[in-house]
PAMARMAR-518268 format. One line per field, with one value per residue: residue number from 1; z, x, y of N, C-alpha, C in turn. Coordinates in pm, whole numbers, padded with zeros to 5 digits. Example, Ala and Ser with C-alpha at 12.3 -4.5 7.8 and 13.67 -1.06 7.14 Angstrom:
k	[1_2] .
n.c3	[00780_00708] .
n.c1	[01319_01285] .
n.c2	[-00569_-00225] .
ca.c3	[00780_00714] .
ca.c1	[01230_01367] .
ca.c2	[-00450_-00106] .
c.c3	[00780_00787] .
c.c1	[01320_01290] .
c.c2	[-00330_00003] .
This chain:
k	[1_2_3_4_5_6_7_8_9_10_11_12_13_14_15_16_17_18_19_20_21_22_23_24_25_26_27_28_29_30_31_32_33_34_35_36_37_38_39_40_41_42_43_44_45_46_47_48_49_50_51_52_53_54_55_56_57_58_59_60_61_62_63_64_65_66_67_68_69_70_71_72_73_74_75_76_77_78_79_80_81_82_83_84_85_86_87_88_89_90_91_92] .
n.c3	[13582_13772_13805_13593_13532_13733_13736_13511_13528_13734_13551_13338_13518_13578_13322_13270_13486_13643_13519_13483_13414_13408_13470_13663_13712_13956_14001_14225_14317_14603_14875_14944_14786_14524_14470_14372_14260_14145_14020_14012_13878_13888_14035_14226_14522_14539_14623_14379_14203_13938_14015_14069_13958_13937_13963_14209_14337_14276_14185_14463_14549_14333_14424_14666_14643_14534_14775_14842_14905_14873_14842_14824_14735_14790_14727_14911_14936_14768_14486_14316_14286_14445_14385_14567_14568_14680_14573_14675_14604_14553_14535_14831] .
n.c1	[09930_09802_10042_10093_09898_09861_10094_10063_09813_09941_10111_09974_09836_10029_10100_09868_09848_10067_10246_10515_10860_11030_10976_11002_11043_11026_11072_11123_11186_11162_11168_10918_10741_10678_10767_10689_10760_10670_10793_10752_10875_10695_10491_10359_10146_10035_09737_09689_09645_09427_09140_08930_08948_08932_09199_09391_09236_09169_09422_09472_09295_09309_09558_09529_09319_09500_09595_09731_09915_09927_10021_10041_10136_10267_10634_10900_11137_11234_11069_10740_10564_10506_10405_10385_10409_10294_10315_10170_10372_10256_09952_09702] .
n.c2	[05400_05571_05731_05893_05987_06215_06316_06446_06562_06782_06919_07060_07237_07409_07469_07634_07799_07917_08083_08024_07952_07732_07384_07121_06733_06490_06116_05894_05598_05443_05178_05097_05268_05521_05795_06095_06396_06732_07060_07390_07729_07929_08150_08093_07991_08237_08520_08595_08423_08268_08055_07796_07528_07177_07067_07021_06904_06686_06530_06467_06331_06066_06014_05936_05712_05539_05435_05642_05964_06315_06587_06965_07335_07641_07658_07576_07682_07905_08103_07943_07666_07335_07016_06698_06352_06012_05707_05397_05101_04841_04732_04866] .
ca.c3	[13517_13817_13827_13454_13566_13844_13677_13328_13588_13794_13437_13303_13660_13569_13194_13264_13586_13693_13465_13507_13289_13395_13589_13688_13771_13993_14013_14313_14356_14750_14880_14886_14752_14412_14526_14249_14274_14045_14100_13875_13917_13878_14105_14346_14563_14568_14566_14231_14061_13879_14077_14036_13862_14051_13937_14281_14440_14160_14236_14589_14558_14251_14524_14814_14605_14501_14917_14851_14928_14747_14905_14715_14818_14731_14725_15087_14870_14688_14392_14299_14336_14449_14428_14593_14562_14740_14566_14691_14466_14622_14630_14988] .
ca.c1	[09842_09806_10161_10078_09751_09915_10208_09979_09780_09998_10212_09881_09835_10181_10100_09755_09849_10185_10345_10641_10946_11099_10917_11080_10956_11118_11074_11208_11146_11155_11103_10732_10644_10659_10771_10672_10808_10677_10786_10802_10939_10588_10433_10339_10016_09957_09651_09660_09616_09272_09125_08815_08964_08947_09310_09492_09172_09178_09555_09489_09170_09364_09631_09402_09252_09585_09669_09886_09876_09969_10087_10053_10128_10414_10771_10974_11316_11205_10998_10715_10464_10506_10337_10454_10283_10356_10233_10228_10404_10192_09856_09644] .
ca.c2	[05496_05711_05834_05923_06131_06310_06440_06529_06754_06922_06995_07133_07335_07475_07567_07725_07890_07941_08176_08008_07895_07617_07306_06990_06634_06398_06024_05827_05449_05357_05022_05041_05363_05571_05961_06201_06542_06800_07153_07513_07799_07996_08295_08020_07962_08354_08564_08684_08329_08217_07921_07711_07419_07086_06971_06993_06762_06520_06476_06415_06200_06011_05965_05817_05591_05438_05386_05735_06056_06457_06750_07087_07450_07723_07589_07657_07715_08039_08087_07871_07575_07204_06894_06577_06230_05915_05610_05301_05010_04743_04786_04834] .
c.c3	[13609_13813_13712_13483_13599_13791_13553_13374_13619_13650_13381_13408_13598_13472_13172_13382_13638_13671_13463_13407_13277_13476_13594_13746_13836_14048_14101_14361_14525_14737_14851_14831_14617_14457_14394_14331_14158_14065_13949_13974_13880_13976_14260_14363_14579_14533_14450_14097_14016_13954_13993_14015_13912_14021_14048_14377_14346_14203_14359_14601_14469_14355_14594_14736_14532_14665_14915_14909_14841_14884_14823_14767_14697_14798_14851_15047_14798_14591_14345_14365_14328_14462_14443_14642_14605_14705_14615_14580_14428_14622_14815_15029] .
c.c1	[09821_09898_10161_10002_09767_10002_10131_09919_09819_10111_10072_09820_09931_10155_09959_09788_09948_10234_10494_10731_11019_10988_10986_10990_11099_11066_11152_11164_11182_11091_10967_10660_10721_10638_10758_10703_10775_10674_10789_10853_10831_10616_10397_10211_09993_09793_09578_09609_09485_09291_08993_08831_08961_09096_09378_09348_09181_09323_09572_09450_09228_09451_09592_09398_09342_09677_09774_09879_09957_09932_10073_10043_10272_10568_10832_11085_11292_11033_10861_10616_10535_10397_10406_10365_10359_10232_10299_10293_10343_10017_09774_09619] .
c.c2	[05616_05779_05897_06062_06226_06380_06518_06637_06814_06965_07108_07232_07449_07569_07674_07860_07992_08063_08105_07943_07787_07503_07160_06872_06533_06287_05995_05688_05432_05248_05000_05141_05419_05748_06015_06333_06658_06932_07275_07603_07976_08102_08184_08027_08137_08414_08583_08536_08291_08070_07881_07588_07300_06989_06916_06859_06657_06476_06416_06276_06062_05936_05834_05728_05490_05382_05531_05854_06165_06537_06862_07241_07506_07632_07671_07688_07831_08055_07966_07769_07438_07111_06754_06508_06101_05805_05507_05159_04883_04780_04776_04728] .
């Protein structure tokens, strides 16, 4: 259910904020963990975007409290915002 949560917000991050036209998600099973990858091809973490919203701490805190953790910032390959989540498959 969290890997559900996490991707539903940062897609809804994407479609309220971003501007952007494409966004991708990527699933990766490791031995003990659950990598989520969800990236666009938005404006990124700049100035100019409307904040307030508490989506990127709910993703984190959502995280933690599954033993995991979330990353979130502008994309280091060009264009764009990432979020990457590392659940565990096990719980704590």
């Amino acid at each position: 259910v969290a890997a559900y949560r996490i991707t539903q917000e940062a897609l809804t991050n994407i479609v309220k904020h971003s501007g952007a036209d494409h966004a991708g998600i990527r699933l990766t099973w490791e031995d003990h963990n659950l990598m989520i990858d969800i990236t666009d091809d938005g404006r990124g973490g700049g100035r100019g975007l409307p904040s307030g919203g508490d989506g990127l701490i709910g993703i984190r805190e959502r995280a933690a409290a599954c033993g995991g953790a979330a990353t979130a910032g502008p994309r280091t390959d060009g264009h764009g915002f990432a979020v990457s989540v590392r659940l565990p498959l096990a719980r704590p």
